[in-house]
C-alpha positions in Angstrom: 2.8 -0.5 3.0 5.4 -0.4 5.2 4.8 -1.4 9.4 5.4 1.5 11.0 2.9 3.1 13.4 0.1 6.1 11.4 1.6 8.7 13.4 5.0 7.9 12.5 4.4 7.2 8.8 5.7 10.2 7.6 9.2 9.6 8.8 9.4 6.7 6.1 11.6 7.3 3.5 14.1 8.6 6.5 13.9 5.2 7.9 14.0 3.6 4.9 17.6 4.4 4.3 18.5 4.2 7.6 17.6 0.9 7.1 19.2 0.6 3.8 22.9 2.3 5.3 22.6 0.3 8.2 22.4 -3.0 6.7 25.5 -1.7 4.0 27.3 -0.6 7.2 27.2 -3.8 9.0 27.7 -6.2 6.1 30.8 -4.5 5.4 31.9 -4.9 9.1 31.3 -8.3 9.8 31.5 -10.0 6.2 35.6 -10.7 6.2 35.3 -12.2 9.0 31.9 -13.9 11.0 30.6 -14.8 7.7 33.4 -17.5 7.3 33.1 -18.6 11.0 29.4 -19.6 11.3 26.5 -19.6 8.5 26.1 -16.1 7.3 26.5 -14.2 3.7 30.5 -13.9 2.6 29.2 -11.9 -0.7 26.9 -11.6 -3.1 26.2 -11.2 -7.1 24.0 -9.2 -8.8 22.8 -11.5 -11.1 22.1 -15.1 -10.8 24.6 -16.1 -13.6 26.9 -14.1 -11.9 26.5 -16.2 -8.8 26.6 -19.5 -10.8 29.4 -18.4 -12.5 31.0 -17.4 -9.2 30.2 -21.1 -8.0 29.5 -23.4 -10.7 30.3 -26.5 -8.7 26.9 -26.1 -6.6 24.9 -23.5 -8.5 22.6 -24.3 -12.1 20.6 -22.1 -14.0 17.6 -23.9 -15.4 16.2 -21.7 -18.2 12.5 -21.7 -18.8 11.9 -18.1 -21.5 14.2 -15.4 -22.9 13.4 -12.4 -21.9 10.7 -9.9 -23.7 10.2 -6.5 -24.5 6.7 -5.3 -24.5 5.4 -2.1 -25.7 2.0 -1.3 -25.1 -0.3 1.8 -25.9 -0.2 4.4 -23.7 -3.4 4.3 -21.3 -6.1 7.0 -21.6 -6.9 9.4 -18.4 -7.4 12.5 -16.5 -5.0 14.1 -16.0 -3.2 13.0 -19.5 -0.3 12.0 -19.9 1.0 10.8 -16.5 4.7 9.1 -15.8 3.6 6.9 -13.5 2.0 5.2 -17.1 4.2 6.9 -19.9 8.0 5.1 -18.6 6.1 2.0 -18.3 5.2 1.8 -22.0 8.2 -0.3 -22.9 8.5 -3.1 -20.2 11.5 -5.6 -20.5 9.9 -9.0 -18.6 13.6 -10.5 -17.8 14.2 -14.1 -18.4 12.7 -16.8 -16.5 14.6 -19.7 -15.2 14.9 -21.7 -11.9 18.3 -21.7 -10.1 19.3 -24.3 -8.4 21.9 -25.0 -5.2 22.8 -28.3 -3.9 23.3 -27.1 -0.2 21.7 -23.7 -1.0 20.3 -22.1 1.9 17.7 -19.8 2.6 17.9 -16.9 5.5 15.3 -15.0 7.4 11.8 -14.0 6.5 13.3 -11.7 3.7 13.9 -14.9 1.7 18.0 -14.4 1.5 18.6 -17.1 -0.9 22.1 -18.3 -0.3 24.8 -20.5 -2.1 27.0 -23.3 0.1 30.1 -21.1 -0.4 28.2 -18.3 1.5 27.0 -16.3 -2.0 23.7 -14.1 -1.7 22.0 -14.6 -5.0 20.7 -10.6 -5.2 18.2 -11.6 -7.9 15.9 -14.5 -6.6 16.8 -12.1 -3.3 14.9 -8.6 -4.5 14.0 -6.9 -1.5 12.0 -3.5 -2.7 14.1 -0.3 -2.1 17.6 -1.5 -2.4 20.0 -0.9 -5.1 22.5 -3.8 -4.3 23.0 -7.0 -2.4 24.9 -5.0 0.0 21.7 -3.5 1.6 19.6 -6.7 1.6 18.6 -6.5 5.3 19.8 -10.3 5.3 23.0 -7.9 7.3 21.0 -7.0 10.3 21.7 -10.4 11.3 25.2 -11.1 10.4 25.2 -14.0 12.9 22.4 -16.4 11.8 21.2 -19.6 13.5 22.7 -22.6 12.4 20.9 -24.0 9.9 18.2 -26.4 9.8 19.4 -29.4 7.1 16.4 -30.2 4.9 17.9 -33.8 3.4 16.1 -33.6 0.0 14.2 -30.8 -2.5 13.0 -27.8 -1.2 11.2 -25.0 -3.7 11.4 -21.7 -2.7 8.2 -19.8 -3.9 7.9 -16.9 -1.1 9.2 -13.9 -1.6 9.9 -9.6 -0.5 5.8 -8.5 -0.1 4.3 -12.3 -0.5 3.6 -12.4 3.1 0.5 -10.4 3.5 0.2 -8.8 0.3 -2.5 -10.1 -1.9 -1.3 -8.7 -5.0 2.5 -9.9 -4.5 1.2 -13.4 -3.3 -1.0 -13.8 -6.6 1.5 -12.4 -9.3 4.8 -12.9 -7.6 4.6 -16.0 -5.6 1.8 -18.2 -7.2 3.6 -17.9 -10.8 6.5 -19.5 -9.4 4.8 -23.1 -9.3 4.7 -22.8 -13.4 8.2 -22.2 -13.8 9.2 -24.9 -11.8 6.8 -27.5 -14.0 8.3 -25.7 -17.1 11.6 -26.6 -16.1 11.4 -29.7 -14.4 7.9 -31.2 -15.4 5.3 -32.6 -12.6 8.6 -31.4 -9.9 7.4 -32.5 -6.5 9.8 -31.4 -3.3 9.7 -32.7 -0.3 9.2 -29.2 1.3 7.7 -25.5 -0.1 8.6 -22.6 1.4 5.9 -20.5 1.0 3.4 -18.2 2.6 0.3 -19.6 4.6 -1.2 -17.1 6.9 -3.9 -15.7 5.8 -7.2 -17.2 5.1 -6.7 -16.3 1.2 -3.6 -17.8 1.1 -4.9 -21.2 2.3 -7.7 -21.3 -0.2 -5.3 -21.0 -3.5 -2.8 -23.4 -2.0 -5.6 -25.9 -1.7 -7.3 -25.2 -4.9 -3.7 -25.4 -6.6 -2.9 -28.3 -4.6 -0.3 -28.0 -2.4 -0.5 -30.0 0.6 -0.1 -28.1 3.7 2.3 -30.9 5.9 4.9 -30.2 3.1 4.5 -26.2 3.6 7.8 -24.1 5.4 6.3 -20.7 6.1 9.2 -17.9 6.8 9.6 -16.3 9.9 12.0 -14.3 12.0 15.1 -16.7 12.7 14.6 -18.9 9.4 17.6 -21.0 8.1 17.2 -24.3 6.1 20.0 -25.9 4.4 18.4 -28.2 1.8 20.5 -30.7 -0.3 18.9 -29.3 -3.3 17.2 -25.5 -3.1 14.8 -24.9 -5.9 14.7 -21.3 -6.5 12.2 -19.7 -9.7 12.9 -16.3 -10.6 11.3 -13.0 -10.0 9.9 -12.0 -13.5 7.2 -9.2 -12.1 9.9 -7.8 -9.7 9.3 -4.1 -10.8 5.4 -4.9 -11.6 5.4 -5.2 -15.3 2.6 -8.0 -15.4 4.3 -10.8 -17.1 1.8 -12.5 -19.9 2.9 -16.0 -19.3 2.0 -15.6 -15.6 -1.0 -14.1 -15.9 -2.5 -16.9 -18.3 -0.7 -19.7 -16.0 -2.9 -18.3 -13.5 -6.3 -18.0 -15.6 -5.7 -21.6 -16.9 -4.8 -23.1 -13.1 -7.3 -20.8 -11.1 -10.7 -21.0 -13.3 -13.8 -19.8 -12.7 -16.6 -22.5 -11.4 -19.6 -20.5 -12.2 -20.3 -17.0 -14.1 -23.9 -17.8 -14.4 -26.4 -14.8 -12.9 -23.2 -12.9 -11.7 -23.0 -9.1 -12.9 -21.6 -7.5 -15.8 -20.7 -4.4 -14.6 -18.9 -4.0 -10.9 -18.1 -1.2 -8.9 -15.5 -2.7 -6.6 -15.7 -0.9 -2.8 -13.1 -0.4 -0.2 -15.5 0.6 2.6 -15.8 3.3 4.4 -13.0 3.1 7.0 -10.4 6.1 6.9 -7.1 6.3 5.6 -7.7 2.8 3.3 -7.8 4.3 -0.2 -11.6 4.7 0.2 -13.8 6.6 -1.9 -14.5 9.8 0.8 -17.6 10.3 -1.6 -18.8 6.8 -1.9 -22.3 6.8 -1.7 -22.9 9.7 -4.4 -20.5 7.8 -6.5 -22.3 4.3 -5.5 -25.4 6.1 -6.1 -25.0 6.7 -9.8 -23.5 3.9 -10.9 -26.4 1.8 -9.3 -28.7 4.1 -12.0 -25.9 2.6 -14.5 -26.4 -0.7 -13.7 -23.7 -1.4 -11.6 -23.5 -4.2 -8.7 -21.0 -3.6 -5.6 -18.5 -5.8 -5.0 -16.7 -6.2 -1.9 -14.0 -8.7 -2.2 -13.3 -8.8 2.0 -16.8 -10.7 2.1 -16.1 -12.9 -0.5 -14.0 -16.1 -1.0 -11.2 -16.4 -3.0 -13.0 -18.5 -5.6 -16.5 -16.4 -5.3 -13.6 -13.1 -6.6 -12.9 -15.0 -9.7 -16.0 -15.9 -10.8 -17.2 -12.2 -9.8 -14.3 -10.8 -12.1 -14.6 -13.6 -14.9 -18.0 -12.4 -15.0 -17.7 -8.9 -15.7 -17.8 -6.6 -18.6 -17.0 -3.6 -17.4 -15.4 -2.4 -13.5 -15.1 0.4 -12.0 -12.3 0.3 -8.8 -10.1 2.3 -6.7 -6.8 0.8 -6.7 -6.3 -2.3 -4.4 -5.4 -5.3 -4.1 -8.9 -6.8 -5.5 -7.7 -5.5 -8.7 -5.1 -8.8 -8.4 -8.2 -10.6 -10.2 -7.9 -9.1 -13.7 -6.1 -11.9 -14.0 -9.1 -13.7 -14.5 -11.1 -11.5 -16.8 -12.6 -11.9 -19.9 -11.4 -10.7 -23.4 -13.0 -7.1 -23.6 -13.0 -5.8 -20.3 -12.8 -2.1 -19.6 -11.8 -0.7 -16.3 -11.9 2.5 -14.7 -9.3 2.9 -12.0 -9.6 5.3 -9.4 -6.8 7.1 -8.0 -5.6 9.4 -4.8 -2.9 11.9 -6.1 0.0 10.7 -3.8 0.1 7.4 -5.1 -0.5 5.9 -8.4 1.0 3.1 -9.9 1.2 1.0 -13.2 0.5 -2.7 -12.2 -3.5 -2.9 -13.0 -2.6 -0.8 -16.3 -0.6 -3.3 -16.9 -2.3 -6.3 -16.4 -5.3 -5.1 -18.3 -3.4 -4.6 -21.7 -2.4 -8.2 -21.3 -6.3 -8.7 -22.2 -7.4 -9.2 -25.5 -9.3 -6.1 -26.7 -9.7 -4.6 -23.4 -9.7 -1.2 -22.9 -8.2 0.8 -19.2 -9.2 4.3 -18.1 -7.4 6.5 -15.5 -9.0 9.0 -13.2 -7.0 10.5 -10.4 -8.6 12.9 -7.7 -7.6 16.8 -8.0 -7.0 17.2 -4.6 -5.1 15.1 -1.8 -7.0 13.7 1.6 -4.7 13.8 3.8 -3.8 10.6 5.8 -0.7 9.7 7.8 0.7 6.9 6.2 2.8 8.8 3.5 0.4 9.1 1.0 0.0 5.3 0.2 -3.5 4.6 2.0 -4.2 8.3 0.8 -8.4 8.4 0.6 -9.6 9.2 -2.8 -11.6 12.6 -3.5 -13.6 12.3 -6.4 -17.3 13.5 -6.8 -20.2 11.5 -9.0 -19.9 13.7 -12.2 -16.1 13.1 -12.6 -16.4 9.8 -12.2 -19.7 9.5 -14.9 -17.7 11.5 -17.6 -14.6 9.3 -16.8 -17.0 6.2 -17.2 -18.8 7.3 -20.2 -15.2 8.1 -22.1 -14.2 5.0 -21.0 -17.2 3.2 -23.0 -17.1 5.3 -25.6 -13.6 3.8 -26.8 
């Protein structure tokens, strides 16, 4: 979601590329020259074996897993046949590695991730929305602090939408710990640089056990320098659900107790507007109770209480949010039935559910939009009892 006031929400994409041209604009200006007078960006790559090939004598590429191709079975829904599903049938999960810089820095809360020589590594740098390195908004500063000198091993795990993003913390950020143990065994840096604001956040770092005196949590202004900059890749970058990460979280994130918990969910989002709610909640509620259903609401739960809740369950029933993150944690079998507003759907729960062993993912996405004004992404859902019942009842009947 991006930060921009309701009102002015619809003005988005507009400022996106403002943005985007404004950062390509002023890179261009100042990189011949500033950039090899203080600590900024003097170019970038692409790739990250571009960049280590562009500076082999500080940058390594620690391999971890080639990269995969995936193609899965295109999900069943109403309407049929949807693109938002159908182009992400065939999923390429790039390679993971770790890249490492001795003297590597790291700029602003965007996470630029920077070689000595002044190289912006565009791959462990994604930022969404941008095409090249040349519009990572790392530009709209072109004349960075010095740089704080971390004299050890720091492990970059944050990353673009890991800040307040429950979804991009759990699959994008979290993940990152495994690929540093795959590549350097029981790795322990003097400093993380990760993401510790929320209450949610706190309670995964503890249960994974990272100590919060060795935590570096971006901000405006941030520049280390560390004698050795850990950086795992991205592999979910465009949302593709990696396997590997989602069973490195089941295995590291269990659930403590299943026991007396429901089998069938119904998921809520409440009943403020313009949140991705269900407008017709109550009639929906209302027959799924009959069904057998228990609600959920994961903003009264803890994190751990969410993955026994999920662990537990046979069969959910959801809008899309960020609670969906937990599918991680399901059991072989699951079936889900994802709700959706008509401005914005999106593949990433899809995708996560065919990662589960004989599970089984149902569609529904309201006829109509509610209109909102926040450009369509907290559009509230419109979708009455009945559809919902038949959608449910083709769902089990798979």
């Amino acid at each position: 979601m991006s930060r921009l006031p309701s009102q002015l929400q619809p003005l988005w994409p507009l400022v996106k590329r403002g943005h985007r041209t404004g950062a390509l604009a002023i890179g261009a200006l100042t990189r011949p020259t500033t950039a090899r007078l203080r600590d900024g960006v003097r170019t970038g790559r692409t790739t990250s074996r571009e960049t280590v090939a562009a500076d082999p004598s500080t940058a390594t590429i620690h391999p971890v897993r080639p990269a995969l191709t995936l193609d899965r079975p295109l999900a069943a829904g109403a309407p049929a046949g949807l693109r938002f599903l159908s182009e992400r049938r065939r999923a390429v999960i790039p390679e993971t590695y770790v890249l490492e810089l001795v003297g590597g820095r790291l700029i602003s809360r965007h996470g630029a991730v920077v070689t000595a020589d002044g190289i912006l590594d565009h791959e462990t740098s994604h930022y969404f929305g941008i095409e090249s390195w040349r519009e990572h908004p790392v530009f709209w500063n072109p004349w960075p602090s010095r740089p704080e000198v971390v004299d050890g091993t720091v492990a970059v795990l944050s990353a673009r939408g890991t800040g307040h993003n429950f979804y991009h913390f759990v699959t994008d950020e979290l993940p990152r710990i495994g690929l540093l143990r795959e590549a350097f065994g029981e790795v322990a840096p003097d400093a993380w640089v990760l993401d510790r604001h929320t209450g949610y956040q706190k309670q995964l770092l503890s249960m994974l056990g990272v100590e919060p005196e060795r935590v570096i949590t971006p901000a405006p202004g941030l520049h280390l320098q560390a004698k050795r900059l850990l950086v795992p890749s991205l592999p979910n970058a465009v949302m593709d659900a990696p396997p590997e990460s989602q069973r490195w979280l089941r295995k590291h994130l269990p659930p403590v107790t299943t026991t007396g918990l429901p089998e069938k969910i119904y998921v809520t989002r409440g009943t403020t507007p313009n949140t991705r709610r269900m407008v017709e909640e109550e009639a929906v509620w209302g027959m799924l109770e009959k069904r057998g259903f228990a609600r959920v609401d994961p903003g009264s739960l803890s994190v751990q209480e969410q993955i026994d809740h999920f662990a537990a369950a046979r069969v959910i029933v959801a809008p899309h949010g960020a609670a969906l993150t937990n599918l991680a944690f399901c059991r072989d079998g699951v079936r889900l039935l994802e709700l959706f507003a008509p401005g914005y759907t999106v593949h990433c729960y899809w995708a996560m559910t065919s990662n589960i062993t004989d599970s089984r993912y149902r569609y529904l996405v309201a006829p109509t939009p509610v209109r909102t004004g926040d450009n369509e992404l907290m559009q509230d859902i419109e979708l009455g009892a009945t559809a919902v019942s038949d959608a449910l009842d083709a769902l089990l009947a798979d």
